[in-house]
C-alpha positions, 0 to 999 in steps of 0.5 A: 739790617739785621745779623745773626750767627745762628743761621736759618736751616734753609734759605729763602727765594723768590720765583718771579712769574708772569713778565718777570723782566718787562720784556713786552716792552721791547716787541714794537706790537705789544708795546702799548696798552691799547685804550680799554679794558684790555686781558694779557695771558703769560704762561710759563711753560713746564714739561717736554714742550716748555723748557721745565722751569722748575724741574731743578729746584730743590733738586727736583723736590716740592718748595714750600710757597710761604708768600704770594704778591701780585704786582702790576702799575696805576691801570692794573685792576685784577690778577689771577696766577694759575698753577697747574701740574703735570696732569694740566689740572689747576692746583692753585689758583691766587686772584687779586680782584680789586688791584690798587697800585696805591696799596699794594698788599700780598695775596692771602693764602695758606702756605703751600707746595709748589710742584717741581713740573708746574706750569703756570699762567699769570692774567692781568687785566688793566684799564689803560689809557694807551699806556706802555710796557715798562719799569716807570710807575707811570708804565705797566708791568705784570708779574707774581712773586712767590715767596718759597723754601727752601732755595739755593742759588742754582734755582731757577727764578724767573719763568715767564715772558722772553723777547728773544724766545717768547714765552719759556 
């Protein structure tokens, strides 16, 4: 651990997309990874009909994106996080074509803006042999971390899949 008495002139956060809290674990339908070759779809909503994740950060200002990292278990073998922006265009769009839960890496991109009304939509393709959802290594999970400034501890940090709400 390293101290410092010269503070930063912003702080750093992360947002957490996709299933961010393994909720699917806990919907007895979903629980499974059927055997196969098998796509899962999360969206995280934004606008009037999605609960405006994002609206408040940086009160109400862009972020800056300074790191993206793909994170799935032994049967992921792609990612795709999609963001959109109030229009429903696609602005960004990060893709780990060849997942390899044994080296995981960050996703290579240029730092950059993270719109406060953003929608976005995190795909994740396994190769499962009826594995289930969970926090184990030997179980799966699918989310996005993004890296961002500057931040305070009233942002919002996850955005993605709830049990009791579904997806919001």
């Amino acid at each position: 651990i390293y101290y410092t008495a010269n503070l930063r002139p912003h702080d750093v956060g992360v947002i957490q997309l996709g299933d961010p809290s393994v909720n699917l674990q806990n919907i007895p339908v979903h629980a499974t990874i059927p055997n196969g070759w098998s796509t899962y779809t999360f969206d995280c909503p934004a606008g009037a009909n999605g609960g405006d994740c994002f609206k408040n950060n940086n009160n109400g200002n862009t972020v800056t994106i300074v790191d993206v990292t793909h994170h799935m278990h032994g049967t992921g073998r792609v990612m795709r996080t999609r963001l959109y922006d109030a229009s429903n265009t696609v602005y960004k769009e990060l893709v780990t074509n060849y997942y390899d839960f044994n080296f995981q890496d960050y996703v290579r991109t240029e730092s950059f803006q993270f719109k406060p009304d953003t929608y976005a939509k995190v795909e994740c393709v396994f190769e499962s042999q009826g594995e289930s959802w969970g926090l184990g290594s030997e179980n799966e999970m699918c989310m996005t971390f993004l890296l961002y400034y500057p931040a305070n501890y009233q942002d919002a940090r996850f955005c993605g899949y709830h049990s009791q709400s579904g997806f919001g």
